[in-house]
N, C-alpha and C positions, 0 to 999 in steps of 0.2 A: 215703405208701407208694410203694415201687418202681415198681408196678402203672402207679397214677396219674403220677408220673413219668416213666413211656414215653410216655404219651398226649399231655404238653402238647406246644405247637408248636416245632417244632426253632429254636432262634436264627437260622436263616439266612432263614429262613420270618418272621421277628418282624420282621428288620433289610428284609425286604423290602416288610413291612408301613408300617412306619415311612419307608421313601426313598419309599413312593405318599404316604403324608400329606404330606412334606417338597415334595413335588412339584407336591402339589394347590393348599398356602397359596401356592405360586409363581406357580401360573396363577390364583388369587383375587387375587393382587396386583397382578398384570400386567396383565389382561386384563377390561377395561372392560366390564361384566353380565354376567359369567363366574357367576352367582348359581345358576345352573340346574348349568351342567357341572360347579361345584365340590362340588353338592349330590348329584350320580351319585357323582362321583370320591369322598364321604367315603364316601356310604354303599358303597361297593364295598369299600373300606378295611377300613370294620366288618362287612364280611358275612365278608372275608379273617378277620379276626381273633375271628369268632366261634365258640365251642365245637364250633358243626356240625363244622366241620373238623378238630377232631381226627383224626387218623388217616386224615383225607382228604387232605391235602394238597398232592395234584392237582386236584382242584377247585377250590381257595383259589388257587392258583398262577393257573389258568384266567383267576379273576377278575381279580388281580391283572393277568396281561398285560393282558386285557382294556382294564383302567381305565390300565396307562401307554401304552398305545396312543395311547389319546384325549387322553391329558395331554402326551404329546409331540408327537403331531399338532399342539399347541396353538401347545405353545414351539418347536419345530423352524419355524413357519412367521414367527420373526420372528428376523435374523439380522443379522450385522453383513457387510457389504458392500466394506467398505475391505481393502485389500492392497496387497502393492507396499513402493516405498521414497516417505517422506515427507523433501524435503531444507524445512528452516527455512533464513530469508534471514538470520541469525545464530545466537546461541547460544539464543534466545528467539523462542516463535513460536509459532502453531497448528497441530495434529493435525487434519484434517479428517478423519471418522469419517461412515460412511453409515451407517445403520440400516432396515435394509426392515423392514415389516409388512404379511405377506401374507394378514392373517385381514380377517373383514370384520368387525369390531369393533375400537374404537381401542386402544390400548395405552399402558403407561407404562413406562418399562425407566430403569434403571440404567445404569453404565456403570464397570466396574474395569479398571486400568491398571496393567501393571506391567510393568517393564522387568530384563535381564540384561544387566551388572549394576545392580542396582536405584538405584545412587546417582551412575550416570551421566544422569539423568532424574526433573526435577521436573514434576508437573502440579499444578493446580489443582482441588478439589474442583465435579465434576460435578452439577449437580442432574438431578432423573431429567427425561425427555426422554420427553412426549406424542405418537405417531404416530398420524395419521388409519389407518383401513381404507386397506389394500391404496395404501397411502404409500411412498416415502422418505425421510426427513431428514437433514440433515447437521447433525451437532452437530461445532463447532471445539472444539477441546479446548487451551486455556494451555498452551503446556508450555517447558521449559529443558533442555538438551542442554549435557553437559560432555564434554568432548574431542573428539578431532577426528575419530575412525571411529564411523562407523554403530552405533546401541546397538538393542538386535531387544526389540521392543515388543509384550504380547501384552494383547488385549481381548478384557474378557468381558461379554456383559448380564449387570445384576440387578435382582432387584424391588426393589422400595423400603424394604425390608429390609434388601439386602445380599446376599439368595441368589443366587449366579451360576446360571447356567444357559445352555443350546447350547452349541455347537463354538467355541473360541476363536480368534478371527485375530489375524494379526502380522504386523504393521509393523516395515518399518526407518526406523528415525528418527537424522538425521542433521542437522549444520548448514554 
């Protein structure tokens, strides 16, 4: 009925629902005994998403900031560190790529690469890359450079999955 129909949760309220869960498996994937924080973050999800909230949908919101607070607290504290331009001693050569982790649990991140335009730049598949607490690492990254101007390179971390996640940096990479 109609009635019932006003009631359910508006789509943007659902879609909001859904980027907290998308958000949460990111930091259960990343973040090494994240067992406790991902166990708040679901249930905050399903407190958002429960009937209570009908018609409340200011208090579901509540929660919701609430829980990507914590969940970006999480991911914002582990970021990619490299910028600048990277010149290779030919057409072939390594990306050096820092990676900070400023939480005090270790982490495992991914690593996406993608260049404009994309077929001026080859790399090699990355495997995901273990940081200590409150570390940096440098992972060298394979890569091959066609032509002769700077090709502008942009990295993202990912969980092990593949979900990117944080602010993306760029490099120019040239040979």
């Amino acid at each position: 009925p109609a009635a019932a129909l006003r009631r359910e949760l508006p789509p943007a309220y659902v879609s909001r629902i859904s980027s907290a869960e998308s958000t949460t498996a990111i930091v259960g994937q990343v973040v090494s005994g994240s067992g406790d924080l991902t166990s708040t973050l679901t249930a905050a999800s399903a407190r958002a998403s429960s009937t209570t909230f009908r018609g409340q949908t200011t208090l579901g919101n509540a929660v919701l900031d609430s829980a990507a607070r914590l969940a970006d607290a999480q991911l914002d504290a582990i970021r990619i560190v490299s910028k600048g331009t990277v010149t290779l001693p030919g057409d072939t050569g390594s990306i050096p790529v820092s990676i900070a982790n400023g939480l005090e649990s270790p982490v495992t991140v991914g690593l996406q690469i993608s260049a404009v335009p994309s077929v001026r730049l080859s790399t090699s598949p990355i495997a995901p890359v273990t940081i200590p607490p409150g570390s940096t690492v440098l992972v060298e990254v394979p890569a091959r450079v066609t032509g002769s101007e700077p090709v502008q390179v942009s990295l993202r971390l990912a969980s092990t999955d593949g979900g990117a996640f944080g602010a993306p940096a760029s490099l120019q990479v040239g040979s």
